[in-house]
C-alpha angles and dihedrals in degrees: 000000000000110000089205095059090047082052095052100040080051102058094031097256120154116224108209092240088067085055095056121103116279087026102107092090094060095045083046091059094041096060090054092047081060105037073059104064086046086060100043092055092046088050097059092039085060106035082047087047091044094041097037101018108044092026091241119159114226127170098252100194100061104037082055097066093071096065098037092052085051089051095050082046088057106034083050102046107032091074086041092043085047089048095056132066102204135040113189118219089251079066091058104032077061093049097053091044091054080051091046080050103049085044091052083047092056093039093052096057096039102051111297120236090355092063108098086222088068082081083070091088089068084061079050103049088045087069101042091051088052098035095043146071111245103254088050086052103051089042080050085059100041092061097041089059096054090045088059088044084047093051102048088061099046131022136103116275117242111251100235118192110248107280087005086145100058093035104052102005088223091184102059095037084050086048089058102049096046098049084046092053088037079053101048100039092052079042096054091039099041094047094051093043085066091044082057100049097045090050097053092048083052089057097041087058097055094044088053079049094050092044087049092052093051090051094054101051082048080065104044090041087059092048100037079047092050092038082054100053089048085053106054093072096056100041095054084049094043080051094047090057103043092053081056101048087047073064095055121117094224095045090049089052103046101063089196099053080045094063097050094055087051096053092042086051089056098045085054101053087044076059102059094044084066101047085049093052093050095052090051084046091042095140096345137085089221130069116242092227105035123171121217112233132154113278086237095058094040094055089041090062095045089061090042094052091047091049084053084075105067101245124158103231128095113232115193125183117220108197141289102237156224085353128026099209137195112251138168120257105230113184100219094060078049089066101043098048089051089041088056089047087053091051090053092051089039085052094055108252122136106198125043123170122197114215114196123182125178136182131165087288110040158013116219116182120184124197108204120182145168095234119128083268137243112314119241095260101051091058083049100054099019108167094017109118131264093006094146131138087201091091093215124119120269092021126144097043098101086083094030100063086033090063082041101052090039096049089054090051100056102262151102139234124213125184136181148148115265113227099235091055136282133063133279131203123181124188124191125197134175113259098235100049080080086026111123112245 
């Protein structure tokens, strides 16, 4: 048994597994596991009040049996019902009726129909109407009614003390009780079926924005793989001219137009390696020729090539520690790293230091700079397209296609404002989504 998952049914917590389709059932057992333990508690505070309290002798042992039965059910099937994804309604239908049995138990040896707590099967039937289909809850009705019929006819009297009823007006006092504990327990489950359902619709609606994204990239990925196609042929023409101009007499001789063919014929090639690296990424988050290389001098090569360009900023690498692993070098996480390093210089700042540490499990690389920081707006929809506060078009997909591509590959982004000024990503990522095969 997780204790993680006991923590969270505990405290009423919803683990995003119990969200997922073909779930309900297990929520749906969970929350009876825990409305049990509520009952069971309950059970032994009355029968120890009426025995010790009223001076009213009841036969212990067997009215015992009912709550330590309920305890062995719950300490058996809450690691089972963890380990499982699906309950089906046959599993609950047994459940309540195991609940509708230890409540007839009790009944029977405490005066039958006449005791207030009888009214306890309406709190049953309740469940039963929201957990159940509707042919297990009539047949759950069905049943309940023919236990109280039963009950009325046999059952063992309760031993009132002489004038108990005048004196301590027992059935009035056992008819408050029982409609507060009938109050609190439809309050607390009722309470905690709406958290789950809004939580679940608040699932189900990032998982439609998730599916929307991806979509989306489906569709920029076509087009960025169609765009690059249509590339390649002018830029190798673009390439072929320049490496004749760089031939020319009157380039040769003039050192300044030199350089900017020098220069031109760079840019262009920067140009065809990514073209080239979107057509091995075209539709996936890993090259289809990747090389294996140590993260440090992968990293150390992304800075590099992004210091090829000219830029301002200083860009210094902290570790990695405490390993230094083989990964593979995908070109797409290529391009998003160096992207991320682009939005940090476009943004202002002057230092970022990259902080990478890596163990057996995972990779976890944070960018820190000095920058004004990431504005309001951005924390609030990160990953979600053309959030940009640049007003160009096109803008705001730098961070967009970096939460997507981590998210394929099995990680997670974080970002955040430092309090002494500048921003902060983190991105963590499984060691074995990089890992050579």
């Amino acid at each position: 048994m997780k204790i993680g998952a006991l923590f969270d049914l505990l405290t009423g917590q919803t683990d995003e597994t119990l969200l997922a389709p073909g779930t309900a059932g297990r929520r749906h057992k969970l929350l009876l596991i825990q409305l049990r333990w509520l009952a069971v508690f309950g059970q032994a505070l009355t029968i120890a009040v009426v025995h010790w309290g009223y001076g009213i002798s009841l036969p212990l042992a067997s009215l015992l049996l009912a709550p330590t039965a309920l305890v062995v059910l719950n300490i058996i099937s809450l690691p089972l019902v963890l380990r499982r994804r699906a309950v089906s309604d046959g599993e609950i239908f047994v459940s309540l009726c195991i609940d509708a049995a230890a409540l007839t138990w009790l009944l029977y040896f405490s005066g039958g129909a006449s005791n207030p707590f009888s009214a306890l099967f309406v709190m049953q039937i309740v469940l039963a109407a929201v957990l159940l289909r509707r042919r297990y809850v009539w047949i759950f009705v069905l049943g309940t009614s023919a236990t109280m019929a039963l009950l009325t006819l046999w059952h063992r009297p309760l031993p009132l003390p002489e004038g108990a009823d005048e004196r301590l007006g027992l059935l009035v006092q056992g008819s408050l009780i029982n409609f507060m504990l009938i109050a609190v327990l439809l309050a607390a489950f009722v309470s905690r079926t709406i958290r789950n359902v809004r939580a679940r619709d608040a699932w189900l609606a990032e998982t439609r924005q998730q599916a929307a994204e991806h979509e989306h990239i489906v569709r920029m990925g076509l087009l960025a793989s169609g765009a690059a196609h249509e590339l390649g042929t002018p830029l190798a023409s673009l390439s072929v001219i320049l490496s004749d101009w760089r031939h020319l007499p009157a380039v040769r001789e003039d050192e300044e137009l030199q350089t900017d063919v020098q220069q031109m014929q760079a840019e262009v090639e920067r140009c065809k390696s990514i073209v080239t690296n979107i057509l091995m990424a075209a539709g996936a988050a890993r090259g289809q020729a990747p090389s294996i290389v140590t993260l440090s001098s992968f990293l150390s090569e992304v800075i590099a090539e992004w210091g090829e360009r000219g830029q301002e900023m200083q860009v210094r690498l902290d570790g990695p520690t405490p390993r230094n692993p083989h990964i593979i070098a995908d070109p797409a996480m290529k391009q998003v790293l160096s992207a991320l390093i682009d939005n940090a210089a476009e943004a202002g700042a002057g230092h970022l230091t990259l902080h990478a540490v890596a163990d057996g499990e995972a990779m976890i690389l944070t960018f820190t700079d000095d920058g004004p920081g990431f504005p309001a707006e951005i924390l609030s929809r990160l990953g979600q397209p053309y959030q940009s506060t640049k007003g160009r078009a096109g803008a705001g997909l730098g961070l967009f296609l970096l939460v997507n591509t981590m998210r394929t590959l099995g990680g997670s982004v974080e970002a955040d404002n430092l309090k002494e000024g500048g921003a902060r990503i983190r991105l963590r990522l499984p060691m074995e989504a990089l890992a050579p095969k």
